[in-house]
C-alpha positions in Angstrom: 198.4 128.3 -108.9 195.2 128.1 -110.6 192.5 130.9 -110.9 189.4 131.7 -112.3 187.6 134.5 -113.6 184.7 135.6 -110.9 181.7 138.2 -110.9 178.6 138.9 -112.0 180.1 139.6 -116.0 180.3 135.7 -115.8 176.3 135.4 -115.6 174.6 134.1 -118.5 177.6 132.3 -120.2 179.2 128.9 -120.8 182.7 128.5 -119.3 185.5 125.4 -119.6 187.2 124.8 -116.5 189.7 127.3 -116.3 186.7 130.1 -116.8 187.4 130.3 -120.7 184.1 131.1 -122.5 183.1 128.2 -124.8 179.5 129.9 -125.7 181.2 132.7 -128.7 180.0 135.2 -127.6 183.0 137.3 -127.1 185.4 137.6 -124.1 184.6 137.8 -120.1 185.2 140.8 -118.8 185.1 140.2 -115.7 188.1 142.4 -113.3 188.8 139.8 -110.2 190.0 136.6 -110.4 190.0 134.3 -108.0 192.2 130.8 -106.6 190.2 127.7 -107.3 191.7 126.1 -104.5 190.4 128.3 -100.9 190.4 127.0 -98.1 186.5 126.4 -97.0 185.5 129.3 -94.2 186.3 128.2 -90.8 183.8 127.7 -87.5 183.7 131.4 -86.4 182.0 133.5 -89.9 179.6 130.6 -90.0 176.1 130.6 -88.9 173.5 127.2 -88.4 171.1 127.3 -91.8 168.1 129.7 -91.4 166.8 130.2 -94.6 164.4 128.2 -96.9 165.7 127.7 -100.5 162.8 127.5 -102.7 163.5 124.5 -104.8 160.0 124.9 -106.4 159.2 120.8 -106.3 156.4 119.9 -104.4 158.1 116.8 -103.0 161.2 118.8 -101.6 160.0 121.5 -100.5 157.8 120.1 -97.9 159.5 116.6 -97.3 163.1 117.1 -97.5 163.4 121.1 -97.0 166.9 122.6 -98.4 168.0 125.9 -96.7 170.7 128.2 -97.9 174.3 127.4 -96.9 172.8 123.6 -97.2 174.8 120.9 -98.8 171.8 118.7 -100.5 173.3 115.2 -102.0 170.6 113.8 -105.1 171.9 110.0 -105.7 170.1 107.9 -107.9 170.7 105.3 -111.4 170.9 106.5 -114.3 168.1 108.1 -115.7 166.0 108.4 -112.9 166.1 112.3 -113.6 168.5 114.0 -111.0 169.7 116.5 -113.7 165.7 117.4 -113.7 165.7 118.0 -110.2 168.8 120.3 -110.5 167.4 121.8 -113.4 164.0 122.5 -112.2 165.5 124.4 -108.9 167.5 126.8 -111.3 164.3 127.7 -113.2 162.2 127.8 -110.3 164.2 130.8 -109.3 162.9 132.8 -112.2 160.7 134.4 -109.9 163.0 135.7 -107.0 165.6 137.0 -109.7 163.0 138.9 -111.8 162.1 140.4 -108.6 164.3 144.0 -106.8 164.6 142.1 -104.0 168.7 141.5 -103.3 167.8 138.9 -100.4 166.0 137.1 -102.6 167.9 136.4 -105.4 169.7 133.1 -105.5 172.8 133.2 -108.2 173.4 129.8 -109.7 176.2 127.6 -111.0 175.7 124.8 -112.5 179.2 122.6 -113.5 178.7 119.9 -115.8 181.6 117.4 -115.2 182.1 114.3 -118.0 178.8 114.9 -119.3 178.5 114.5 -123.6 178.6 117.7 -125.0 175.0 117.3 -126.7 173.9 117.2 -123.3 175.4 120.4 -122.3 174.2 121.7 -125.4 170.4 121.0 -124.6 171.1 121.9 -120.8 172.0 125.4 -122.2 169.1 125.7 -124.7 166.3 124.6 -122.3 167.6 127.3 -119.5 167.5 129.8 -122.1 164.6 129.3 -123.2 163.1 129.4 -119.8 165.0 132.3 -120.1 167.2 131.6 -116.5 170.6 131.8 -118.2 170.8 135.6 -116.9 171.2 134.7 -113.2 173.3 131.2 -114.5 176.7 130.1 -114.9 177.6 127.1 -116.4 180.8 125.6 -116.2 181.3 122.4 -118.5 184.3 119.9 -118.4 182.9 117.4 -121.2 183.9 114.0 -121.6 185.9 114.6 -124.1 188.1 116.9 -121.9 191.3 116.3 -120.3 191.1 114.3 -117.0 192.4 117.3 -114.8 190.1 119.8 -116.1 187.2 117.3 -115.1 188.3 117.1 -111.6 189.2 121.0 -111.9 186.0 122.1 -113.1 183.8 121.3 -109.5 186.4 123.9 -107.9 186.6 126.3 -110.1 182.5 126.5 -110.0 182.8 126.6 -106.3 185.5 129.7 -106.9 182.7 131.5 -108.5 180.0 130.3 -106.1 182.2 131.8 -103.3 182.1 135.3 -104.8 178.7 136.0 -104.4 178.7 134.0 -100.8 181.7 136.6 -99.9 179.9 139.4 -101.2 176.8 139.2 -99.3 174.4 137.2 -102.1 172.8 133.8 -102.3 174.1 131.4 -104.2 173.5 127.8 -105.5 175.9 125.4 -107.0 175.1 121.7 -108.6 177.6 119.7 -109.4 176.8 116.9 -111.8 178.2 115.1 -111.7 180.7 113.8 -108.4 181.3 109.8 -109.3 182.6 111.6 -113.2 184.8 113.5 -110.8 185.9 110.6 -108.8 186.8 108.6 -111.6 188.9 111.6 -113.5 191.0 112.0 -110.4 191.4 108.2 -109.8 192.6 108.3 -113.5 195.1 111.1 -113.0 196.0 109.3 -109.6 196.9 105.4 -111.1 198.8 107.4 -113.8 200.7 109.2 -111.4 201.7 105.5 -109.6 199.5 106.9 -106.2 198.8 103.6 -104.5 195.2 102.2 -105.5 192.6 101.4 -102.4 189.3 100.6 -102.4 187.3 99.9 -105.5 190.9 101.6 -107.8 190.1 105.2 -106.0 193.4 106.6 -104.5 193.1 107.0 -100.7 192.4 111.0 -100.2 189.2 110.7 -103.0 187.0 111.6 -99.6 189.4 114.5 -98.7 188.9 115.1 -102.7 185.1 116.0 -102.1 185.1 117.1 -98.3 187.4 119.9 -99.3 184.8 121.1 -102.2 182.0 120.4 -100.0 183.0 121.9 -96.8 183.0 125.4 -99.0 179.3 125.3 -99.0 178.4 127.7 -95.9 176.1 129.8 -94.3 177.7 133.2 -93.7 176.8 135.3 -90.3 175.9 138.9 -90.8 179.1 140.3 -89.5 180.9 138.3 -92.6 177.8 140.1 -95.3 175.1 136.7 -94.5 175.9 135.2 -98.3 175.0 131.8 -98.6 176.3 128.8 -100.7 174.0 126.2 -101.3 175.7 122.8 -103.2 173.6 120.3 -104.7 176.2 117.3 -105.5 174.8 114.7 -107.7 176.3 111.3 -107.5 175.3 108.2 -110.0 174.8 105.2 -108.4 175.7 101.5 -110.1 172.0 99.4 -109.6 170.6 100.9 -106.6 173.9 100.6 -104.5 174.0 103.3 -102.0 176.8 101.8 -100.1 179.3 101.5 -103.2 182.7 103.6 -101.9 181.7 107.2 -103.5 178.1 107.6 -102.6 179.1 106.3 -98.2 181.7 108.9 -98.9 179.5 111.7 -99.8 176.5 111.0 -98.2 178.7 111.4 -94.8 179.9 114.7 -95.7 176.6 116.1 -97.2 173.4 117.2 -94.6 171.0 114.6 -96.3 170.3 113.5 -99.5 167.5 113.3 -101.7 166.9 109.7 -102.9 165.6 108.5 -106.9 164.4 105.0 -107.2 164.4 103.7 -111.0 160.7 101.6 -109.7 159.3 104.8 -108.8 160.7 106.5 -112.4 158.6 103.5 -114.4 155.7 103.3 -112.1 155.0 106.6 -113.2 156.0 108.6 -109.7 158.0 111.4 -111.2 160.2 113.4 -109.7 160.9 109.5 -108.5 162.0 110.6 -104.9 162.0 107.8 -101.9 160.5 109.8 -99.1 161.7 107.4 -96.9 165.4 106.8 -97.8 165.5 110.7 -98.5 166.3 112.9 -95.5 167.1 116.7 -95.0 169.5 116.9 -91.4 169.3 120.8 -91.2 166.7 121.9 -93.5 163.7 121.4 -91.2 165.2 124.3 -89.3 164.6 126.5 -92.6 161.4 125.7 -93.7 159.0 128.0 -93.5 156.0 127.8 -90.3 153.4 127.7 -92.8 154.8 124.6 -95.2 156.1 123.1 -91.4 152.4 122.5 -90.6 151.0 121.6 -93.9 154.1 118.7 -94.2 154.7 118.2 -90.6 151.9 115.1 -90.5 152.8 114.2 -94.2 156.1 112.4 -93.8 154.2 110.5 -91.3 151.4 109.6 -93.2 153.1 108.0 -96.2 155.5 106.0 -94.1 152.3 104.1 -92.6 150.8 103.7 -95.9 153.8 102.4 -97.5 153.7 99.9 -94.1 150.2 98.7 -95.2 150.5 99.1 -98.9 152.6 96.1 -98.6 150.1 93.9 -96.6 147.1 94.9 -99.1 148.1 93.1 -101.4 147.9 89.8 -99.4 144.2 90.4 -97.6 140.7 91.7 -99.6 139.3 92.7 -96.4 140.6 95.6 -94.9 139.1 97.4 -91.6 138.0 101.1 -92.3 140.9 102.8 -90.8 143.7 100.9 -93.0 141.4 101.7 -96.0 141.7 105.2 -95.3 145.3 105.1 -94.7 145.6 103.6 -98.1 143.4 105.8 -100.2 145.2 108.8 -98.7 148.4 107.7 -99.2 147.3 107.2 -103.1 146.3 110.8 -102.5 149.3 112.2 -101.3 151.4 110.4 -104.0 149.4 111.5 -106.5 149.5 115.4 -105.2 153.3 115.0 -105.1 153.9 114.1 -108.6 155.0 117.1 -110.7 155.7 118.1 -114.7 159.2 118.3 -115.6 160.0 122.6 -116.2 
């Protein structure tokens, strides 16, 4: 049975999958180990999501709220930045983990599955020089791995994730990416002579990310009040949102946040669809003052979008659907953001 190195000695270095360090710089010595394999915490030590977590991006924060214990799913094509999303929540949490306050901090994990290893490489250099590797862990499977270390590496992440939930801290966890997973483990199945279903994946690949997901969870005080918040990237082929793997995790996840490659080139960065992007349990964290700043918001741009469409036929508008427009050209405009 398979188990990992766990603790805080793990913060600030680059792990393989089985909790190896791959960085050089000297063992881990860290005392516990833990299974990569737990069962996910049942019904009773869970409580409903209560507590904002900060992602620092204008767009999320007040459209699509994440709380802690919340499983967030960011879908998108290639390069529409979902790694920058990730990325930019990790350093936005500079300023908690700097502080003395324990509540505050959020721990995070960040488990780069079939991802080249320059990438990894860059990953780790831009995070310490925004100087966030101290409160990061990054576990990498590259693509050059074996198959089973790719679809080991998401649990073994989650492993470590867990002993900070089980301890009483916050913690976040991204896994990018899920479809690298799905593909390592169909691999591993075919080869094993599992019987092929949909699209080539074996049948339990849903069971193969509900079981990971599902370990994601808001703790009640009695069990310490640590949180796990997952932030599952999945890559989708031209737009497809309902492709096998992305159905499958958007149904276990509590919303997702949505990137549109139009939005990317148009110059709306981070490229997030407000409408297609939902948060199902996050409203209940956000806090009362961002509630009544973004309550009208969400509104507001889903009308303009509705008349952006008909501007383009008609030259004169009436004065209230020229307002509608110029402010929905506000809005989008306030909700653009640098990258880091």
């Amino acid at each position: 049975i398979v188990d990992v190195p766990v603790g805080d000695e793990l913060l600030g270095r680059v792990v393989d999958a089985l909790g190896n360090p791959i960085d050089g710089k000297g063992p881990i010595t860290s005392k516990m180990r833990r299974r990569v394999g737990l069962k996910a915490p049942g019904i009773i030590p869970r409580i409903s999501v209560r507590e904002p977590m900060q992602t620092g991006i204008k767009a999320v924060d007040s459209l699509v709220p994440i709380g802690r214990g919340q499983r967030e799913l960011i879908i998108g094509d290639r390069q529409t930045g979902k790694t920058s999303i990730a990325i930019d929540t990790i350093i936005n949490q500079k300023r908690f983990n700097d502080g003395t306050d324990e509540k505050k901090k959020l721990y995070c994990i960040y488990v780069a599955i079939g991802q080249k290893r320059s990438t990894v490489a860059q990953l780790v250099k831009r995070l310490t020089d925004a100087d966030a590797m101290k409160y990061t862990i990054v576990v990498s499977a590259t693509a050059s791995d074996a198959a089973p270390l790719q679809y080991l590496a998401p649990y073994s992440g989650c492993s470590m994730g867990e002993y900070f939930r089980d301890n009483g801290k916050h913690a976040l966890i991204i896994y990018d990416d899920l479809s690298k997973q799905a593909v390592a483990y169909r691999q591993m199945s075919l080869l094993l002579r599992r019987p092929p279903g949909r699209e080539a994946y074996p049948g339990d690949v849903f069971y193969l990310h509900s079981r990971l997901l599902e370990r994601a969870a808001k703790m009640n005080d009695s069990f310490g009040g640590g949180s796990l918040t997952a932030l599952p990237v999945i890559e989708t082929q031209a737009g497809d949102v309902s492709a096998y793997i992305p159905t499958n995790v958007i149904s276990i996840t509590d919303g997702q946040i949505f990137l549109e490659t139009e939005l990317f080139y148009k110059g709306i960065r981070p490229a997030i669809n407000v409408g297609l992007s939902v948060s199902r349990v996050g409203s209940a964290a956000q806090t009362r003052a961002m509630k009544q700043v973004a309550g009208t918001m969400k509104l507001e741009l889903a009308q303009y979008r509705e008349v952006a469409a008909f501007a383009q036929f008609g030259s004169d508008l009436d004065a209230a659907t020229q307002q509608l427009l110029n402010r929905g050209v506000r809005l989008t405009e306030l909700l653009k953001q640098g990258q880091y």
